[in-house]
N, C-alpha and C positions, 0 to 999 in steps of 0.2 A: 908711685904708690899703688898704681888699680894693676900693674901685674903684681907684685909683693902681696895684694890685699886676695889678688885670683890664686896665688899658687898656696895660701896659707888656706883660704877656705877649703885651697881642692886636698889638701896634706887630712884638715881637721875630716874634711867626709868619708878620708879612707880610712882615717884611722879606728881599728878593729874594735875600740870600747871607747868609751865615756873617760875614764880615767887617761886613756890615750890622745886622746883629744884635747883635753885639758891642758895635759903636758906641753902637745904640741902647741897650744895656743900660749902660752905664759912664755916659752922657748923663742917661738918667732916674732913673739912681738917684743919681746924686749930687744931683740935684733935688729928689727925693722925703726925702730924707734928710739936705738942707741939710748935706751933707759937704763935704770941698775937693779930692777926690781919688778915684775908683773905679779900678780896673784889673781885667783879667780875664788871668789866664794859664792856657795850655792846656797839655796833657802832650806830651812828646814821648817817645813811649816807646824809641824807636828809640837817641836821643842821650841818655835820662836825664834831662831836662829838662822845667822848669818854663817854656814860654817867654811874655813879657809879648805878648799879642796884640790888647790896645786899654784907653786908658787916657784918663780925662777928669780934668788935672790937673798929671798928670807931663806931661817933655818927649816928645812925638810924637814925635819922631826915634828913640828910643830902642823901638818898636812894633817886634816883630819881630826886633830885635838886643839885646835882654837877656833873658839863660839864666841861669837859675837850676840849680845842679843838685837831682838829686832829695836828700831829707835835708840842706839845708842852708838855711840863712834863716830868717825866716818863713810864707815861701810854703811852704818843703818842711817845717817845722812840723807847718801846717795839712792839708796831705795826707798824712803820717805818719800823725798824727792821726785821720786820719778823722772831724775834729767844728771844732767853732767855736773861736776863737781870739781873746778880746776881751780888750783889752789897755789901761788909762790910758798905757801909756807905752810903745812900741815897740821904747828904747834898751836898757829893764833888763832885755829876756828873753835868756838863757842863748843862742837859738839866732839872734837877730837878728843883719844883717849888712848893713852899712849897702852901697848901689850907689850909685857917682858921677851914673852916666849919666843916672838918673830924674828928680835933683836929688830927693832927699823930705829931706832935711839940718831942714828947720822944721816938718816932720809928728810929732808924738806918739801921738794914738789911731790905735789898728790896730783892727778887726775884718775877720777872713778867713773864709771860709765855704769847704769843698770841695763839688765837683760831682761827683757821683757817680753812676752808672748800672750797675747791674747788678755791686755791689761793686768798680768800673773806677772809680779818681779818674780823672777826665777834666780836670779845673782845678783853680782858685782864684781865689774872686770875691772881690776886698779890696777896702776903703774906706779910708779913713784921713784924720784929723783934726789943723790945726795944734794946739788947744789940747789940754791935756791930760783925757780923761775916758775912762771907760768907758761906749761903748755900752749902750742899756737893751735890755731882754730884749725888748721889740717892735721893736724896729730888727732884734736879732738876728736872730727869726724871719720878718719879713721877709724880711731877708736869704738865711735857709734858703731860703723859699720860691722866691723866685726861681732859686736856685742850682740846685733841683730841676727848674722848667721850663728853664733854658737846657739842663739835661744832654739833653732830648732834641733839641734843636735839633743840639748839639754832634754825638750819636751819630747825627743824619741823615747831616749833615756827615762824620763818617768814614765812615761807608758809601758817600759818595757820590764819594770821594776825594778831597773839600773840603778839607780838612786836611790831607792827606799835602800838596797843591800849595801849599798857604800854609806848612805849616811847611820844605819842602825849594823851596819860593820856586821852584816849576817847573810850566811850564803841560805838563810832556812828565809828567809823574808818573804812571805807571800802579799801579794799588791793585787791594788784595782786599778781599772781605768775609769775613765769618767766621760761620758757621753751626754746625750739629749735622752728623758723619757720619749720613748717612740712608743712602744705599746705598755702602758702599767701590769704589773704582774710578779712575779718569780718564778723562776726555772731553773734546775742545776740537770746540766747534761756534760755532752763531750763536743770537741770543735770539730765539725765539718766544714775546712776552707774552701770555700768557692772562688773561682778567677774565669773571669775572659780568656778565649782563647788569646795566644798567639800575643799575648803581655808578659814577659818576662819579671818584669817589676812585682806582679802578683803572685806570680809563683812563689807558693808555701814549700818549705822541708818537709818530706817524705821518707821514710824508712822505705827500701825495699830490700824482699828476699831474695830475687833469684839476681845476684847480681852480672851473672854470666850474661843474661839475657837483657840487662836491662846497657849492658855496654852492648849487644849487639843492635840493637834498637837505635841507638844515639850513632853506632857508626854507619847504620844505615842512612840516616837522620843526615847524616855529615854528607853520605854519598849520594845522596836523592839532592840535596843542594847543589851540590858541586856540578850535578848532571845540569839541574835549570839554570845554572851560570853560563856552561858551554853554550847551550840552545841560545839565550838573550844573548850570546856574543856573534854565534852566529849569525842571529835575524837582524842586527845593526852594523853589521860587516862592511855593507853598502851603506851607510843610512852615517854614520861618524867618521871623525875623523880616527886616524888607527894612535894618538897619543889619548882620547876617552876610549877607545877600546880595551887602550891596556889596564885600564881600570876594571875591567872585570877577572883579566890576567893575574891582578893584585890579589882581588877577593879570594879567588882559586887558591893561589900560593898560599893565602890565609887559612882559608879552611884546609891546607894540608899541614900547617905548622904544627911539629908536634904540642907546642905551646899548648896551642889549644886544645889540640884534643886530648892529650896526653893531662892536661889539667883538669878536662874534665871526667876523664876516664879517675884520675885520684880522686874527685869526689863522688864519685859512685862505687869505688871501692871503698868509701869511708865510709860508706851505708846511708848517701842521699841519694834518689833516682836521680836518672836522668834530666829534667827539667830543674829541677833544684840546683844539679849540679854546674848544669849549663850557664846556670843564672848568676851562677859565685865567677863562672871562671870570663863571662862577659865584662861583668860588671870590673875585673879585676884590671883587662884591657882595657874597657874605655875610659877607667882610670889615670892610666898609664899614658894612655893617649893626651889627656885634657891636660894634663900636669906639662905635657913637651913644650918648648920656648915657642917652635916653629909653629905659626899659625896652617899650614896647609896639614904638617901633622897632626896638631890638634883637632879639625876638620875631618879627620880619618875618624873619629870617635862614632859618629852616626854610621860611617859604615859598618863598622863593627858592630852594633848596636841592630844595624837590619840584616846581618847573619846571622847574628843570635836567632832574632824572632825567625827567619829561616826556616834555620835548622828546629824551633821549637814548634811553628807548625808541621814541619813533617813530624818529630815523634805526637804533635797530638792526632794527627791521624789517622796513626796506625795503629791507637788505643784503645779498648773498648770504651763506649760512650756511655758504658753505668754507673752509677756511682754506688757504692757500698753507704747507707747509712747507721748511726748509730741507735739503737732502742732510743734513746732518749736524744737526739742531735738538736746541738747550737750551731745553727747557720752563720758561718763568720766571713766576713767577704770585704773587700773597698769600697764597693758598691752591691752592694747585693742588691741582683733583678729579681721583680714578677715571677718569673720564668722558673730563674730557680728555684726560688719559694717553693712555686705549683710542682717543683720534681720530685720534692721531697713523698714518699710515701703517707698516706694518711697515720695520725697514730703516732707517727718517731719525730718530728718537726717539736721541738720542745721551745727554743726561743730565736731570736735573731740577733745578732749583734754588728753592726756597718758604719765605716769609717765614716761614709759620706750620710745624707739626709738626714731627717726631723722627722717630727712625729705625724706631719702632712704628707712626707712623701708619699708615692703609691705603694710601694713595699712595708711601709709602716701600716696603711690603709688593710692593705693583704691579710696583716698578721691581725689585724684587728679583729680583722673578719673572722681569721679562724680560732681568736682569742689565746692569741701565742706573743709572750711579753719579749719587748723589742728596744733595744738600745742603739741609738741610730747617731753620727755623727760624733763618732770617739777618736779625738786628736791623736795622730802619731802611731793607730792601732797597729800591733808589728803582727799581722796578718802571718806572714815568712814563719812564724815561731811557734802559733797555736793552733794545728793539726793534730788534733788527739786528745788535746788538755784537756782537764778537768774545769769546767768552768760555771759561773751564779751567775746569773744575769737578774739584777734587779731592776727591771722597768718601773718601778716607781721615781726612783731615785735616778735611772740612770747611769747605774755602772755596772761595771764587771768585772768579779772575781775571778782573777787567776790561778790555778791552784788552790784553792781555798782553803784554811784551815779546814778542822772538823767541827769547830763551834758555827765558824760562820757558813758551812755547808746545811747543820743540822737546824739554824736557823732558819735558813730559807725554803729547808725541806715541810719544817714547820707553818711558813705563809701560805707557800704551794695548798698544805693540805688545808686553811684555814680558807683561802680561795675556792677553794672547790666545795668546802661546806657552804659556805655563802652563796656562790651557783647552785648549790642545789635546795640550798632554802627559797631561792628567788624565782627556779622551776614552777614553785606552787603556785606562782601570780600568771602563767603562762596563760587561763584560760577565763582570765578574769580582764575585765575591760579596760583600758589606760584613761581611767577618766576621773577628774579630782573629787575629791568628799562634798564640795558643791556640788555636781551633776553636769561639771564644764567635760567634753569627749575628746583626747585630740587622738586621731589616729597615727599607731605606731608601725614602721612600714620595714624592713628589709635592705640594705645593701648588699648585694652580692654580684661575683663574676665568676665563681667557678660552682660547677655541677654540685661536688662536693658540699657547696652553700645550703640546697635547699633543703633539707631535712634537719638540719640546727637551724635553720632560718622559721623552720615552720615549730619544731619543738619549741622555740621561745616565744610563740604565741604571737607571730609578725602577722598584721593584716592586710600581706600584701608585699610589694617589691615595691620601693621608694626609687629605686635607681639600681637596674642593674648594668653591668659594666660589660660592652659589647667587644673593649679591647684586648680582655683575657684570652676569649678563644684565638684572638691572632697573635695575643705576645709570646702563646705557649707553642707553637708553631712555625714552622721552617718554611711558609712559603704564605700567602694569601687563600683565605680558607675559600672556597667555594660557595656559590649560593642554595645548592639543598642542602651541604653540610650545617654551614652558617641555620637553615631554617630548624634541620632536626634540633641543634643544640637552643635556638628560641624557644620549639615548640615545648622542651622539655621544662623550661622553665614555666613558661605559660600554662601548659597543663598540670602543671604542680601545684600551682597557686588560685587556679580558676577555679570560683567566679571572682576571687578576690581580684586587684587591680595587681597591673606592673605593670610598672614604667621603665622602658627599656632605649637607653641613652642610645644616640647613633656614635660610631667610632670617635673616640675622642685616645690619639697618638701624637708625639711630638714632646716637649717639655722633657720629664724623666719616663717617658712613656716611648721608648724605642723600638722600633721593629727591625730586626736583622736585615732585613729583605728588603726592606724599604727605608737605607739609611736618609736621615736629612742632618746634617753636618752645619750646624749655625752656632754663633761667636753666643745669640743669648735666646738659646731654645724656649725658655719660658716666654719670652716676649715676639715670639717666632711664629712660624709656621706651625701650626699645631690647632686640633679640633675641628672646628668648620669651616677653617682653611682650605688644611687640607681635601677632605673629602669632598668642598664647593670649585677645586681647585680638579680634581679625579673623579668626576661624575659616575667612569666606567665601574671605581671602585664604590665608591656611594651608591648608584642604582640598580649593585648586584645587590648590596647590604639593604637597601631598603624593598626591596623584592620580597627579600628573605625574610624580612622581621612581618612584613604585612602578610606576605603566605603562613608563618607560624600562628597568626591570630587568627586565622577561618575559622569561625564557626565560634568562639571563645567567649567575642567579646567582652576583653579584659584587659587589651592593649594600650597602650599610653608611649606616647611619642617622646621622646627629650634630642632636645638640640644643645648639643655642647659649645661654651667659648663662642658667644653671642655678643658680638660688639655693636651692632647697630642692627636699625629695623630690613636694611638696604639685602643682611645675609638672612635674614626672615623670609625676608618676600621670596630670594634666590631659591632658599632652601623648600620651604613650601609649593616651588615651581614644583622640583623635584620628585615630591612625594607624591603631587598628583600625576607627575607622570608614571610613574611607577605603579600604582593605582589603576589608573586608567588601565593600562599594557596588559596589567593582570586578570583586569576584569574584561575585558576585549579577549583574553588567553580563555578564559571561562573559570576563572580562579574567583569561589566567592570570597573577596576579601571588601571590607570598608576602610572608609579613610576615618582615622581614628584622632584623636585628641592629641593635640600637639602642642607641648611647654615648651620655654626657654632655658638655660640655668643662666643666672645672674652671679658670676662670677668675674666677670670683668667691670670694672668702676663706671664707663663710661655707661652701662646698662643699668645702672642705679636711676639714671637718671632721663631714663627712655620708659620707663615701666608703663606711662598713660600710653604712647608710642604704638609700644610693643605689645600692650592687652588689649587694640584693635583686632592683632594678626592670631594672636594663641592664645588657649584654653587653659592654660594655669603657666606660674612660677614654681622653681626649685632651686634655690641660693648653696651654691658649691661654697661653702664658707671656709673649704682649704684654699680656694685662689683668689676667693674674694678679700682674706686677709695678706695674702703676698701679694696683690698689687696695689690695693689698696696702702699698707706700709713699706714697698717697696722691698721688700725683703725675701732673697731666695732661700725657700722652705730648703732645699735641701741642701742648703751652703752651710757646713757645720761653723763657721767664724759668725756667723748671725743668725743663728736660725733662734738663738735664744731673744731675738729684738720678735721673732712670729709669736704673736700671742694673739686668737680670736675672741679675748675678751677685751682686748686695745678697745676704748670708748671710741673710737672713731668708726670700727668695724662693726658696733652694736649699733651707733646712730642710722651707719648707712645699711644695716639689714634691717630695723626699726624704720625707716623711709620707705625702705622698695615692701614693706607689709601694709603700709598705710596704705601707698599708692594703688597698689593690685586691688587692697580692700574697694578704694574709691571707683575703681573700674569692678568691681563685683569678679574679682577672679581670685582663686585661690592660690594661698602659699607653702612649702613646704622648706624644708630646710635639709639638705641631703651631706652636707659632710661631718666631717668630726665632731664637730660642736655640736651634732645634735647628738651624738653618746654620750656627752660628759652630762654629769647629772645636775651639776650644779649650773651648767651653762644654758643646761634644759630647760631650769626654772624660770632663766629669763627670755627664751624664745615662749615660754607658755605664756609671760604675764604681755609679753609684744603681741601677741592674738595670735602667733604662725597655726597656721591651721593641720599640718601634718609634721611630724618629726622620720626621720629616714635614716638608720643606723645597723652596725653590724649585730649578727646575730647576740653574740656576748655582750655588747654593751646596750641589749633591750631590755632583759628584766631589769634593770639596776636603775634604767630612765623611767622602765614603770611606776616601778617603787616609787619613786620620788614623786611621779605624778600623781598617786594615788596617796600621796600623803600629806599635800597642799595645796589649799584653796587658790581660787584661779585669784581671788583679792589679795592674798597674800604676796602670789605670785606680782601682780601689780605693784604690790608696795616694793617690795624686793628691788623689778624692774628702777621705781623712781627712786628709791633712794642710789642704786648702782650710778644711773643717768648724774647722779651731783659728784660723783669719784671720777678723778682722773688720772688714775694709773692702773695696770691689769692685776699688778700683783696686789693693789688695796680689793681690788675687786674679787679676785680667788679669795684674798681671807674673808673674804666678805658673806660670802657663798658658801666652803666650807664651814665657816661659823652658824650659817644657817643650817646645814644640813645636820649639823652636832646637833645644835637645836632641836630639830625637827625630829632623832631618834634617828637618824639616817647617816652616824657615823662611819660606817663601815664604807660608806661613797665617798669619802672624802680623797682616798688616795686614788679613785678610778679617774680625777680631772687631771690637768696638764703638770 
């Protein structure tokens, strides 16, 4: 059964559509399973239906034109249900209901299995048998199994808008996808796909012009591999035996098959570049590969697989490294970095769209900052296919229009503008205090990492820098920046904002914070190597960085220290060594610098609970309340299968930021709150009624925090707080909040929270 169950999955992955797939799985399984009948019905959610969408058995006429509704049959049964459905006899269940159109009138056994993804019934994969029997528990789980691989075929398939066209039988169907709110907003632009070098799998379709040039490229590309084959075969000539040297013998002969090249030269004449085309004619081998009986053939598949990427880093190298963007560009990517984000031009960056993370990621954080709405974590994105689209990105909701009609374009062209009028009503509070109608003050302060920040940081009326982010200037970057570099780019900040304060975090990299240059390669990076780890771990790299940040404050006195990823007091005392060395060094150099005021961020759990500890050593707190609630709930922020369980208004994450406030209070040390939850406006109101003493957010999301502080009593705020503290779920608590802000005349904030 587990090769039968391997060569049908590898048949259903190659197969070129959705409807092909289908076939092939109704085809083989009634083969494998000596049954008289399989069919697959898909969901239609729209019309409530179960509809029959390929069937090896029934009458084919009837593919496409019989609907089952939801809850009624067998099929709606088994998707009630949510489990197996194995039956001797079809006629005698309660919920059976016999359909003309199928002809099944001489079928008795039923086994039905649901397709499920992501708690989404997607189908129902049945079988069904003239004589009478009950399926044995190996058929069943088979059956399971299968049911399990088509559901990702199927949710390609809706993301790709596969589905909406077959089941509304229209090649006009335009679709969305459905993601995580990563930054709230709207944006209608055009896709600019971004990929990793030297990933095959990323690679998007490209049209190119010159296609003369772009086959000479690729046979370049072919010939620049084939030369580093020779060289590795030579250097191991002494070093192997000569039955693994003929393994590079192989590869050679490979990359001369015309197969190859000749495959991929027809899809560059078909008007895909180069890498596009490479991509189709790999994937087409190592198909071929996996599908053979022979296990050592099948084991050829990875080779193949690192020729590809090969050959596709040489043609990325010998590209230019610009990219062309769009007036209006949708950053569309599997992962979209930092990095790229910062490449985009000022002015043409219009939304984000990423298969992978949440609204915590860093890149979510990014666009936050520059107030660019972001949809993050969207199942099955077919990346390969939206290079140039037309595309909506609603950050409120979370999805993305494909294509877009002209209604649902003009609609959103319509929020866009209704957003920006709201920004610039909100402009007028820019120079007005953040302090409630009682006389309560909490100062509103700045997050930012790129240059670009501080002049929309300072136009929003920020009193100060809350946290700025020392890992931009290295994520943007292809090597380890220097320590007068590193100082020009602190001073620029510091002298921006002075006399006001900034607090300027030291290197916090690791988690989804990657350095090219400096890979670290760990099974669970967020629980890893990463923040004051590392740099307690790399003194050389820390006490060039803290050189830099203390020379940028001469004279200023406006500096503020933050230590990131603070697990006990043991990396305090370590870290604090540090600084006075550096300190000292400088001042022994004849550099007037002081040793400045030095926080924690309270972002790992076990530091909730060190706070009397820890405000022996430091001079204030700042609760990273993006990591404080992923470890706290265990949940990885940028794992789109959970990232919808990350909520920082989870009551567990309010009790334990409402502790570490008391606590500091009780040690006479102040708190501030530096992540996302402090832009959400309704989540604002209950850090104001908890006493935090400073709020820390992006420039975009500070008039809006204003507002609301400037429109509720700090007792209100309090009540707010205790009645939230008696709720025990996050979503009673958003309505809770949004209901207040309705209240309050502060309707318009109600879509800027999660």
């Amino acid at each position: 059964m587990l090769d039968t169950l391997r060569r049908i999955v590898q048949e259903v992955n190659s197969a070129p559509d959705l409807p092909g797939a289908l076939t092939l799985i109704v085809q083989r399984v009634k083969q494998a399973m000596h049954v008289d009948v399989c069919s697959v019905y898909l969901t239609d959610g729209d019309n409530r239906q179960y509809v029959l969408m390929a069937t090896d058995g029934y009458n084919l006429a009837a593919v496409g034109r019989v609907r089952i509704d939801f809850c009624h049959g067998l099929v709606g049964e088994v998707a009630r249900r949510e489990e197996p459905l194995n039956l001797d006899e079809a006629a005698a269940h309660p919920a059976y209901v016999y359909t003309d159109e199928i002809g099944e009138e001489p079928y008795h056994g039923f086994l039905g299995v649901p397709i499920i993804q992501h708690r989404k019934v997607l189908g129902v994969l049945v079988v069904r048998q003239q004589q009478r029997r009950r399926f044995a528990e190996a058929e069943e789980t088979f059956l399971v199994t299968l049911a399990a691989q088509l559901a990702g075929a199927i949710t390609h398939a809706e993301a790709s808008g596969e589905i909406t066209r077959l089941l509304a039988d229209s090649s006009e169907a335009r679709y969305a996808l459905k993601g995580l709110s990563g930054v709230p907003g709207a944006a209608v632009g055009r896709a600019r796909v971004v990929y990793p070098l030297a990933n095959l799998d990323a690679i998007p379709d490209r049209p190119v012009s010159d296609i003369e040039a772009e086959i000479a490229s690729f046979r370049a590309a072919v010939a620049s591999v084939e030369r580093d084959m020779r060289q590795m075969s030579a250097r191991m000539v002494d070093s192997l035996p000569a039955e693994d040297i003929a393994l590079f013998d192989a590869l050679i002969l490979m990359l001369r098959s015309e197969n190859l090249v000749d495959r991929t030269i027809d899809g560059i004449r078909a008007g895909n570049w180069a890498p596009g085309a490479l991509r189709d004619t790999i994937a087409e081998h190592v198909q071929a590969f996996e599908r053979m009986e022979d296990p050592y053939l099948r084991e050829r598949a990875s080779d193949v697989r690192d020729l590809g990427r090969r050959i596709l880093e040489h043609l990325q190298s010998t590209r230019p490294a610009a990219v062309e963007y769009y007036p209006r560009t949708i950053l569309v990517g599997e992962d979209v970095s930092a990095s790229q984000l910062a490449e985009v031009p000022p002015g043409r960056l219009a939304g984000v769209v990423s298969a992978h993370g949440s609204a915590a990621s860093h890149v979510a954080i990014l666009a936050r900052a520059l107030g660019i709405p972001a949809v993050m974590g969207v199942d099955d994105l077919p990346v390969g296919r939206l290079e140039g689209q037309q595309l909506v990105v609603d950050g409120y909701e979370g999805r993305v229009f494909v294509k877009p009609s002209r209604a649902i374009r003009e609609e959103f062209e319509r929020l866009e503008h209704e957003e920006s009028e709201l920004a610039q009503g909100l402009r007028e509070l820019a120079d007005l205090p953040a302090e409630t109608p009682d006389g309560h003050r909490v100062p509103l302060y700045a997050n930012t990492g790129l240059l670009t920040d501080i002049t929309p940081s300072l136009r929003s009326g920020a009193e100060g820098v809350g946290l700025y982010r020392t890992e931009v200037p290295f994520l943007i970057r292809d090597r380890f920046p220097g320590e007068e570099e590193q100082r020009r780019i602190y001073r620029q900040v510091l002298e921006a904002f002075a006399p006001a304060p900034v607090t300027v975090r030291t290197l916090d990299v690791g988690g989804d914070k990657m350095l090219s240059y400096f890979p670290v390669v760990e099974d669970n990076p967020f629980l890893g190597w990463r923040g004051i780890r590392i740099t307690l771990d790399h003194p050389e790299i820390f006490l060039t960085q803290l050189r830099a940040i203390l020379r940028a404050g001469a004279g200023l006195d406006n500096l503020r220290l933050l230590l990131p990823m603070i697990g006990s007091v043991g990396e305090i005392d370590d870290t604090l060594g540090l600084i006075h060395r550096a300190c000292d060094e400088l001042q022994d150099e004849g550099e007037d610098v002081r040793f400045p005021p030095v926080g924690v961020m309270v972002e790992v759990p076990s530091a909730v609970y060190q706070v009397e500890a820890m405000a022996r050593r430091v001079d204030f707190f700042s609760i990273g309340s993006n990591d404080l609630t992923q470890y706290l709930l265990a949940v990885d922020r940028n794992n789109a299968s959970v990232a919808q369980l990350y909520d920082a208004l989870h009551p567990a994450v309010l009790r334990a930021i409402r502790q570490v406030v008391d606590d500091a209070h009780a040690q006479g040390k102040a708190v501030s709150v530096c992540g996302e939850m402090a832009g959400d406006p309704g989540a604002a109101l209950l850090l104001l009624g908890m006493g935090v003493d400073s709020l820390s957010m992006s420039a975009a999301s500070l008039p809006r925090v204003k507002w609301v502080i400037r429109s509720f009593n700090l007792a209100q705020a309090q009540a707010l707080l205790d009645e939230v503290q008696t709720l025990e779920d996050p979503a009673t608590i958003r309505t809770l909040l949004n209901r207040t802000l309705e209240q309050g005349g502060l309707g318009g904030l109600v879509h800027a929270g999660r």
